[in-house]
N, CA, C and O atoms as a GROMACS GRO file, in nm:
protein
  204
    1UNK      N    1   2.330   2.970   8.133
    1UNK     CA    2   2.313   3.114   8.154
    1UNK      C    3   2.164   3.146   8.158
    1UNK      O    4   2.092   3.079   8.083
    2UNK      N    5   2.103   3.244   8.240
    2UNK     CA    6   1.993   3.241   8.295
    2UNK      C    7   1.998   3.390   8.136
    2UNK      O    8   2.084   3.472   8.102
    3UNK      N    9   1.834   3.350   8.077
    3UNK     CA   10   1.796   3.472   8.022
    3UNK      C   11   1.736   3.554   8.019
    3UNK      O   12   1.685   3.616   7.926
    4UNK      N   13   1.733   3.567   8.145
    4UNK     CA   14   1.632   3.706   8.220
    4UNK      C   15   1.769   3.804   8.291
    4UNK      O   16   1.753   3.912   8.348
    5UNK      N   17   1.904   3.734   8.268
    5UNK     CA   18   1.973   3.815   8.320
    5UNK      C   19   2.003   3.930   8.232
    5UNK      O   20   1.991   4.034   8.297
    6UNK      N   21   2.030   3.948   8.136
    6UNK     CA   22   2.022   4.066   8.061
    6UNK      C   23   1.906   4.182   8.101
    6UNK      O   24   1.920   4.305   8.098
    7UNK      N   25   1.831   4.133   8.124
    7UNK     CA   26   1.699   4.198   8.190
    7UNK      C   27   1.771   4.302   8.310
    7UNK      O   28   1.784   4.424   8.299
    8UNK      N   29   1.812   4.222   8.423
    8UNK     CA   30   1.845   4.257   8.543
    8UNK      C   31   1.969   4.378   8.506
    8UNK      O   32   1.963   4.497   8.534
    9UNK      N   33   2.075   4.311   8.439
    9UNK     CA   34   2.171   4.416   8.415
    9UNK      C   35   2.186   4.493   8.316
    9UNK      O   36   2.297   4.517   8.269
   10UNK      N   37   2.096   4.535   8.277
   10UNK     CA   38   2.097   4.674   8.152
   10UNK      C   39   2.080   4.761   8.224
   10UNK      O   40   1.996   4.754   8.314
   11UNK      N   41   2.150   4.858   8.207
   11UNK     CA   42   2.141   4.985   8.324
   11UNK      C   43   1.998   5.046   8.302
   11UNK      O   44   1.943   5.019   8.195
   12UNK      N   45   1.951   5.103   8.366
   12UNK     CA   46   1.830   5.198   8.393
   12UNK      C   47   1.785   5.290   8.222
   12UNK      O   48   1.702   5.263   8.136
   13UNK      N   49   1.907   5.426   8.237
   13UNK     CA   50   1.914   5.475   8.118
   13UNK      C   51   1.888   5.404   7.989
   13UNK      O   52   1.816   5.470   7.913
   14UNK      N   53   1.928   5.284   7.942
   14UNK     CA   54   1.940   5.221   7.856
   14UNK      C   55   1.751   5.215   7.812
   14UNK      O   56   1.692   5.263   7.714
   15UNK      N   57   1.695   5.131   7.935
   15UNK     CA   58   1.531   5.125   7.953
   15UNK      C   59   1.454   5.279   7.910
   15UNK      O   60   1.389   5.279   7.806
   16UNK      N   61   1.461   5.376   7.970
   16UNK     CA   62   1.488   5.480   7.948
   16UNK      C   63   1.469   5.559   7.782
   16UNK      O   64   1.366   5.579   7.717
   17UNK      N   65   1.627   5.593   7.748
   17UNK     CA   66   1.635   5.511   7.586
   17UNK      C   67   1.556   5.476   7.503
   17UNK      O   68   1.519   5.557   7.419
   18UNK      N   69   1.504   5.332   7.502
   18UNK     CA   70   1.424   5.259   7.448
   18UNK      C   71   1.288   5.302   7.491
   18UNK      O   72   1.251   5.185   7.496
   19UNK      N   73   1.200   5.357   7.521
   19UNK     CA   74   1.092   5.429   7.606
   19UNK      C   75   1.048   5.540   7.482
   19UNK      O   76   0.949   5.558   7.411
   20UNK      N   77   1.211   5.615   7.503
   20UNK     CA   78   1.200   5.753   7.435
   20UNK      C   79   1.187   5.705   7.286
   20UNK      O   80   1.088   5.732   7.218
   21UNK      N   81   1.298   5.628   7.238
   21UNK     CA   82   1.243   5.608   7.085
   21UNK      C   83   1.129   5.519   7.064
   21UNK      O   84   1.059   5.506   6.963
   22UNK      N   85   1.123   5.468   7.160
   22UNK     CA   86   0.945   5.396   7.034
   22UNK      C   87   0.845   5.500   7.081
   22UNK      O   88   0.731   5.480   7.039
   23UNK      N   89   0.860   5.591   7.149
   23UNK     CA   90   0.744   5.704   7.155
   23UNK      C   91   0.760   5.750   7.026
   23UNK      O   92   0.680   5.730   6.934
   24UNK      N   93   0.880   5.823   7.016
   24UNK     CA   94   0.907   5.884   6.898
   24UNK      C   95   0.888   5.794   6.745
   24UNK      O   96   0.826   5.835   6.647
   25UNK      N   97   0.958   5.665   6.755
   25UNK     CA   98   0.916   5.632   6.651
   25UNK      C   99   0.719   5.577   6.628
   25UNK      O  100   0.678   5.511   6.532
   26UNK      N  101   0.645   5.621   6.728
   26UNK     CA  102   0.521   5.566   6.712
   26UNK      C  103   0.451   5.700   6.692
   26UNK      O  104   0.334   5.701   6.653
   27UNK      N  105   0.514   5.808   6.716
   27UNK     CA  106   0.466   5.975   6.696
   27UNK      C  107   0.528   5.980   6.544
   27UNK      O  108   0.431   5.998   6.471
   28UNK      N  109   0.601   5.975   6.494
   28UNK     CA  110   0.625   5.926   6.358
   28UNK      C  111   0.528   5.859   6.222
   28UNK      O  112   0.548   5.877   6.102
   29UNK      N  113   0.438   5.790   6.278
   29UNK     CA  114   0.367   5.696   6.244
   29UNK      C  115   0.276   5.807   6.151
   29UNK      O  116   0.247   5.797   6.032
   30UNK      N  117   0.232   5.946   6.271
   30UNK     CA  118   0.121   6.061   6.217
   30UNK      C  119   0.161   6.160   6.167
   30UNK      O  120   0.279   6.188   6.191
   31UNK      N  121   0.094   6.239   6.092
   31UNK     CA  122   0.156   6.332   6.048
   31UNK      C  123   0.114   6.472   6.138
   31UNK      O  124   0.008   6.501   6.194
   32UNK      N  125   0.244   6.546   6.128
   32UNK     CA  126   0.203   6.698   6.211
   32UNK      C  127   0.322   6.799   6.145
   32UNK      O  128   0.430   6.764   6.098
   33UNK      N  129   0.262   6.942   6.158
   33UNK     CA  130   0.314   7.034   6.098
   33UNK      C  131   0.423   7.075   6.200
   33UNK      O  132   0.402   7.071   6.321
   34UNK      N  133   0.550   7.117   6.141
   34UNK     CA  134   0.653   7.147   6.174
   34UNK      C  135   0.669   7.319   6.133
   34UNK      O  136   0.600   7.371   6.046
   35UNK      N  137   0.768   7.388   6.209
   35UNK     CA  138   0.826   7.527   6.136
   35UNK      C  139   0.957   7.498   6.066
   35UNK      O  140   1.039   7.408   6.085
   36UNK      N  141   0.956   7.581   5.995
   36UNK     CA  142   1.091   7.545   5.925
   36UNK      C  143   1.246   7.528   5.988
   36UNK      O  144   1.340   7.458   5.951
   37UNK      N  145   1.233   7.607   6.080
   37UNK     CA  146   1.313   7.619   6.138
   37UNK      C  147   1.399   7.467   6.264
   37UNK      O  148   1.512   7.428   6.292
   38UNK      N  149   1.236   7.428   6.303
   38UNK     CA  150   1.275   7.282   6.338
   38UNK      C  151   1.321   7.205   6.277
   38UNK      O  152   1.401   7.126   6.327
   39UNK      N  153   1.281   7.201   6.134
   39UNK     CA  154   1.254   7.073   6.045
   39UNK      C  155   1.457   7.079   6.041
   39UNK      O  156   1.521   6.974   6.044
   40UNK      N  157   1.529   7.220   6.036
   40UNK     CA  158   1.667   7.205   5.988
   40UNK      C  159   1.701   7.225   6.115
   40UNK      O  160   1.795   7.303   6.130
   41UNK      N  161   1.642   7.166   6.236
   41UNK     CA  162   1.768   7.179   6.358
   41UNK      C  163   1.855   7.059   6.382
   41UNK      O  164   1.975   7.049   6.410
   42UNK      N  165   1.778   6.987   6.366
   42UNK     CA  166   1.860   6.795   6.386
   42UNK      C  167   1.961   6.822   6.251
   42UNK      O  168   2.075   6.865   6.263
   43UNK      N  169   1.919   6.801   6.163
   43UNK     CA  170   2.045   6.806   6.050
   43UNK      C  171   2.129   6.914   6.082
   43UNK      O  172   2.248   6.886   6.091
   44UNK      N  173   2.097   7.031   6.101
   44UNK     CA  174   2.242   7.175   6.158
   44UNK      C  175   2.350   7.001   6.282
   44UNK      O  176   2.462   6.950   6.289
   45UNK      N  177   2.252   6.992   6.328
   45UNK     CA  178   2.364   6.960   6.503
   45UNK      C  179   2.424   6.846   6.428
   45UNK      O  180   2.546   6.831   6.436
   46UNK      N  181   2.326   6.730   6.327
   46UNK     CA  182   2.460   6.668   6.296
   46UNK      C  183   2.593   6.708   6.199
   46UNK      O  184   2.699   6.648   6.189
   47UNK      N  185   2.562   6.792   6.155
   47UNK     CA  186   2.691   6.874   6.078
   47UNK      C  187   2.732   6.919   6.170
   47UNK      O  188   2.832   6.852   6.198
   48UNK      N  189   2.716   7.016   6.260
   48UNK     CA  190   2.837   7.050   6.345
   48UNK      C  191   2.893   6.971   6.381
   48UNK      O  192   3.015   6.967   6.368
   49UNK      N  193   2.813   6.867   6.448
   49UNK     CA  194   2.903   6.723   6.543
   49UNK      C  195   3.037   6.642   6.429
   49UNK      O  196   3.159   6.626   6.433
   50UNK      N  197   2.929   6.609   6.339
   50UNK     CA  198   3.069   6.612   6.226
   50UNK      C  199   3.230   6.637   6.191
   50UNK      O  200   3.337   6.583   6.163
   51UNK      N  201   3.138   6.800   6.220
   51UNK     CA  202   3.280   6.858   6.175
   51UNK      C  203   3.395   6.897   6.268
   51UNK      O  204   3.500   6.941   6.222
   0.00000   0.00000   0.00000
């Protein structure tokens, strides 16, 4: 099995994806001021999704 094929067939999005979180997890790294209101929007949506 060739191992560059995984390469070839990971869809686009997936690349994508992975792009977006190591931005984010490398914007993570610094610190920056938030409103309060952001800081409780990710936790609100996963409780709704939840429930």
């Amino acid at each position: 099995m060739n191992s560059a094929l995984f390469l070839r067939d990971t869809p686009v999005w997936v690349w994508i994806l992975l792009a977006f979180l190591l931005r984010r997890g490398f914007a993570a790294l610094y610190d920056r001021e938030m409103t309060t209101g952001r800081l409780f929007f990710l936790p609100v949506i996963f409780l709704v999704w939840g429930a």
